[in-house]
N, C-alpha and C positions, 0 to 999 in steps of 0.2 A: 504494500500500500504506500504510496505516495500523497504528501501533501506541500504543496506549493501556494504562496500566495504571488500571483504577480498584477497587485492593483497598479504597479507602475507602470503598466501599458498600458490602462483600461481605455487610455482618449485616443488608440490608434484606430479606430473609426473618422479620424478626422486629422490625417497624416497632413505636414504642415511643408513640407516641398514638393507636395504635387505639380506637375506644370499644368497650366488653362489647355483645357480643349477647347480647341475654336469649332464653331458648328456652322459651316460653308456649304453649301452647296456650286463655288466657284470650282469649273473645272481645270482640272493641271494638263497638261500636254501633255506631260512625260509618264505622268502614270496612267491614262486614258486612252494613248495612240496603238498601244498595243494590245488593247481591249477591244478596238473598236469591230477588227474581224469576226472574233469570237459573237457581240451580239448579232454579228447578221446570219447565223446561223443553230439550227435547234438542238435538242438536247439529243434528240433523235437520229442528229446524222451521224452518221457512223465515222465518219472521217474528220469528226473532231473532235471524237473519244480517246483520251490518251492510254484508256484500256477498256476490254473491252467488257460491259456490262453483262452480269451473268445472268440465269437462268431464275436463280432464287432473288436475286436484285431485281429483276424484273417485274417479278410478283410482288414484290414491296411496292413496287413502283404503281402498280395497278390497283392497288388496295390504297394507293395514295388518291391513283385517277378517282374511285371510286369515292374516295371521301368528298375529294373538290367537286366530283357529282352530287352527292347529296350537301353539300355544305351552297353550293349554288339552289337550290330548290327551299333551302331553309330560311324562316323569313327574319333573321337576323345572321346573316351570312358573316363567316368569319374576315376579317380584314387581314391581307397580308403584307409582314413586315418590311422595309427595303431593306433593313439589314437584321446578322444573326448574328448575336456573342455568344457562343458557348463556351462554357466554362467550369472546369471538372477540376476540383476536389481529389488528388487522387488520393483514395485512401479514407475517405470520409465518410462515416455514416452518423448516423441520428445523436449517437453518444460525442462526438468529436464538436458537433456544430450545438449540443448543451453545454457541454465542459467549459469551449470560447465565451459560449454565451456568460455562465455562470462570472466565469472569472470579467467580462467587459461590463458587470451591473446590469446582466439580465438585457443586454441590446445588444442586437448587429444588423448591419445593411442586410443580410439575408433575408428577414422581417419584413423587410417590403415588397418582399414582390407579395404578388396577388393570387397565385395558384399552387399549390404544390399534388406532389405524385410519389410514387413507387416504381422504383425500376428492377427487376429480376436480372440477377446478375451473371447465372453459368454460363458454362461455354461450350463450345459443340465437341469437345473433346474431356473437359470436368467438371463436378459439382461448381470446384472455387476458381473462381476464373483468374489467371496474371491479367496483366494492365495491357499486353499485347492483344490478347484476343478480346479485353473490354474495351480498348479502345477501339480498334477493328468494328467491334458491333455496333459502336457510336456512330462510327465515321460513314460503315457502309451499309447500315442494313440488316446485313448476314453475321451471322455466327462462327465462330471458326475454333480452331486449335488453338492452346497453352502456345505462348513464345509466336506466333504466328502473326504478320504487319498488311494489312489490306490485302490478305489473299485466302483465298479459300481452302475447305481442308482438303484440298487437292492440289494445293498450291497455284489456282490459279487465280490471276489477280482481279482485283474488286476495286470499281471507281469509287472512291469518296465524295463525300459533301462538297469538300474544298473545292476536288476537280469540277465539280457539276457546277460552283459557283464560279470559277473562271471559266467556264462554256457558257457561263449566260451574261460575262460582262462584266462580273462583280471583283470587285478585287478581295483579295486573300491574306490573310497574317497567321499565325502562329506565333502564340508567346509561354515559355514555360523557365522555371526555375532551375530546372534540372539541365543537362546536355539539350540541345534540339533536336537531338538524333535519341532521344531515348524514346522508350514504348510509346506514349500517348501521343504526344509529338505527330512522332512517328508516322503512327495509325491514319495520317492524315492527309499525307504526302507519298510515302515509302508502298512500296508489294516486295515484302521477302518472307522467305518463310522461316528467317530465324530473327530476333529480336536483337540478338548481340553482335548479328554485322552494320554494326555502327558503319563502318566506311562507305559500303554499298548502300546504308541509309544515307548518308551524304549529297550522294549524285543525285537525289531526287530533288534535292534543291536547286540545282543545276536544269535536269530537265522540263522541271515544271515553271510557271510564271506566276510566283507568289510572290506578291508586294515587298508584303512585311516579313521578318522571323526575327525573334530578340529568346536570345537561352545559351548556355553554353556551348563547348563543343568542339573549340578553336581546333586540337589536333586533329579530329575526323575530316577535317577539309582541307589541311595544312603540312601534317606530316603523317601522308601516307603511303600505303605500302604501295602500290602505285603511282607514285613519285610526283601524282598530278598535284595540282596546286588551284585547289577548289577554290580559294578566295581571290586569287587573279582571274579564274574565269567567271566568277560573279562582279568581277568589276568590268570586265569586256561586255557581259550582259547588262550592264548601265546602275549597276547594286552601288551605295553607299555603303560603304564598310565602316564600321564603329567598334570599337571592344568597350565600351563605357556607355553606361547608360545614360550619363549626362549630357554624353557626346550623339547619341541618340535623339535626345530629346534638343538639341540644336538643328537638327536637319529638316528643311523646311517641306519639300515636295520630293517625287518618287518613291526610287525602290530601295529600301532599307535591310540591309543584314546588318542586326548585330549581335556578336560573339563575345561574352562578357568572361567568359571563362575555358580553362585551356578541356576544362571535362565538366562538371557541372558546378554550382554556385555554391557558395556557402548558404548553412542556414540563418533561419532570422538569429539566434542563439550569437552564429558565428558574426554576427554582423553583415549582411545581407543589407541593411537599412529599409529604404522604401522603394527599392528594383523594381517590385512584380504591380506595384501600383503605378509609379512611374513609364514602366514597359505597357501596359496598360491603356495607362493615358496617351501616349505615343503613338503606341498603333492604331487606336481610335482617330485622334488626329491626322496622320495620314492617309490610312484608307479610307477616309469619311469624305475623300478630295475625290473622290470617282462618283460620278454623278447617279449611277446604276446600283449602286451602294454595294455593301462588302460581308464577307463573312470571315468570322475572326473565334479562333478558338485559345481561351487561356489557361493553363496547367497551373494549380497550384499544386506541384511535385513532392513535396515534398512533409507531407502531412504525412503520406505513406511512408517514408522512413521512420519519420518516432514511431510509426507503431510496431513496423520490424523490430525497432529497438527496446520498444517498451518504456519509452521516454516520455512519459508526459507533458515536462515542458516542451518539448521539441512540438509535440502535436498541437498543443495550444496555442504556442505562438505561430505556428505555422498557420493554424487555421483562422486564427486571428488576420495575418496579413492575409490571407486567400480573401476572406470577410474586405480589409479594405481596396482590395482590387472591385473585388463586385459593388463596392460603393462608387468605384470611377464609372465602371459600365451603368449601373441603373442611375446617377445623373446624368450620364447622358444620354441614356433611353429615356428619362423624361424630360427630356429637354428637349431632347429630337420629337418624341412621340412618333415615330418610326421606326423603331427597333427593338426587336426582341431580344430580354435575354433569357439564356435557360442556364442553371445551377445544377449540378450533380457529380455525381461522382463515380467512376469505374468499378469499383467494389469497396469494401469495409476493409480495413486493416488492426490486425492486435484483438478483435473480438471485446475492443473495450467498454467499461462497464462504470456508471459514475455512483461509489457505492457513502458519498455525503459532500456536503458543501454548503456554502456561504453567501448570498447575492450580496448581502451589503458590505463584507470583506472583498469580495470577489475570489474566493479560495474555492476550490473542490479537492475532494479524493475518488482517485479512479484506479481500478483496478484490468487488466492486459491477462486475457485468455491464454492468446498463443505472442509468438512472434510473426505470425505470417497472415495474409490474409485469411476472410471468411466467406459465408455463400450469403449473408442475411441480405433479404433488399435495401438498398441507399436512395434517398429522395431522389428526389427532383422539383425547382423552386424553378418558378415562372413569371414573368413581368413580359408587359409589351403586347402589342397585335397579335393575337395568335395565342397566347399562352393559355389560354381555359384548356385547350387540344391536350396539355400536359397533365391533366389532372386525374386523377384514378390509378391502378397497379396494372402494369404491361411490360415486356421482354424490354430490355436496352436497347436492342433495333428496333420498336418504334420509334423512340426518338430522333434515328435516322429518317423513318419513313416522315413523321411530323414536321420536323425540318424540309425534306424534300417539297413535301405540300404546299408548305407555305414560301418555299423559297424559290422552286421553280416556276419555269414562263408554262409548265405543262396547264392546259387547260380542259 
């Protein structure tokens, strides 16, 4: 049993170096010009699938048609968003986001969104799923094997969200704490079928035309065994390169890689500071420069290490800052009022269990099952056009399929 007070964090719901998002709908040239093919063509044609759509993604996809069939006939018809944040928690369930709560005075930006759900977490290969195969069923739809990155259990590969939102014009980010080639990341860009070849996760940043990406990861691009030199050919591709997140948040318009770390970040613990809220706000400000709007996914990574470790304080304050990142996305989903975001997480980690505590201390005591993950469902929090869709208990590829719905031109 552990007890910890840490009311000295309680006011980071209201982190004091955020930079201003600006909310534009001015278009940039440089981030736009290379969009602009992509919208003159459907989601449908085959020749601008960068893979190709499978057999069980299909049938998501028609259970989608089928919704935006009855959701057109319904006489308060869903509205849908111009943009999507998704944003996972890895490692987080019910116990983790009490614990934050307890210890912040019983508040977190979590709180406000308007909907919450249940997502079913296994995987087509075990009861407990890794973050490979839960990311995977976020991203795509489909269900897959343990250690396995946007490919099916047959190893063949499965288009993601991301891809379907750069086929319709939108621009792309990825932000996470961890490496940007780790699993959830990953799951969003990458088709391998192993999780730990980081290197070959690499090239995907290469091949595809994603805006943004701010995570670790500097040697996977930089010194590899292939001698190639991934961050000179993301500068030929017209990238802004950054290793600092400050130096991040100076860069005014385009395409932004930044690589904060040589493998992954430190924690909040380790001094991290305000990264993930920062990176956050950043990517929102740039992708928000595409007039067709964006789909942007943020990790907070590293919840799920304290619970491998059984570290309490690592989980709280981690969840804690994961909490004020989603304070940057939902002001400015309300402030836009065209943007959805969704909150969840890939599975539970540590089996934690909160067995007393304190609101007006801000103390708890919790107690850690195992060190590894578990199978229990993990929410799912909702704000924006579209979020009622999220409410109720359903597989983790719904919320692929829900995102698709509301995010494609399918009609």
């Amino acid at each position: 049993m552990v007890h910890h007070n840490y009311s000295n964090i309680s006011d980071l719901s209201h982190p004091s170096a955020i930079p201003t998002i600006i909310h534009s709908d001015k278009k940039n040239k440089q981030m736009t010009t290379d969009k602009t093919a992509k919208q003159k063509t459907g989601i449908f044609n085959k020749m601008t699938f960068p893979v190709r759509i499978k057999i069980k993604q299909i049938t998501g996809i028609f259970l989608a048609l089928q919704l935006t069939l009855d959701l057109c006939h319904a006489e308060d018809p869903v509205r849908r968003p111009k943009n999507i944040i998704l944003m996972i928690g890895d490692g987080m369930g019910i116990a983790q986001i009490q614990a934050a709560m307890t210890v912040n005075k019983n508040k977190l930006n979590i709180e406000r969104c308007t909907h919450s759900g249940f997502s079913k977490t296994h995987s087509a290969s075990d009861y407990i799923t890794d973050s490979g195969a839960g990311g995977t069923a976020i991203a795509t739809g489909q269900k897959t094997k343990n250690q396995s990155i946007a490919v099916d259990t047959n190893g063949r590969p499965l288009t993601t969200i991301l891809e379907i939102a750069e086929m319709e014009g939108k621009a792309t980010g990825l932000v996470a704490t961890s490496s940007i080639v780790h699993a959830t990341p990953a799951s969003f860009i990458a088709h391998v079928n192993n999780r730990n070849n980081y290197e070959e996760i690499a090239l995907a940043f290469i091949k595809t035309d994603i805006d943004v990406f701010i995570g670790g990861g500097i040697r996977f691009f930089s010194s590899r065994k292939d001698k190639r030199n991934l961050i000179d050919e993301l500068k030929t591709k017209g990238y802004t390169i950054t290793y600092t997140i400050s130096a991040a948040d100076s860069v005014k318009n385009g395409k932004l890689a930044c690589l904060t770390a040589q493998e992954h970040n430190p924690s909040i613990i380790e001094d991290r500071g305000n990264y993930l809220p920062m990176a956050t706000a950043t990517a929102i400000r740039l992708l928000n420069q595409n007039p067709t709007g964006f789909f942007l996914m943020v990790e907070g990574s590293q919840i799920d290490w304290g619970g491998h470790e059984k570290n309490q304080k690592k989980v709280i304050t981690e969840t804690l800052d994961f909490d004020r990142a989603v304070g940057i996305a939902l002001d400015f989903a309300e402030a836009d009022s065209n943007t959805l975001v969704i909150i969840t997480a890939d599975h539970e980690t540590g089996g934690m269990s909160i067995v007393d505590g304190n609101i007006k201390k801000g103390t708890v005591q919790t107690r850690f099952a195992l060190n590894d993950h578990t199978g229990v469902m993990v929410p799912v929090f909702t704000y924006g056009p579209g979020a009622e869709l999220f409410s109720a208990i359903y597989e983790n590829t719904e919320i692929f399929e829900k995102m698709l719905l509301l995010q494609s031109k399918i009609k």
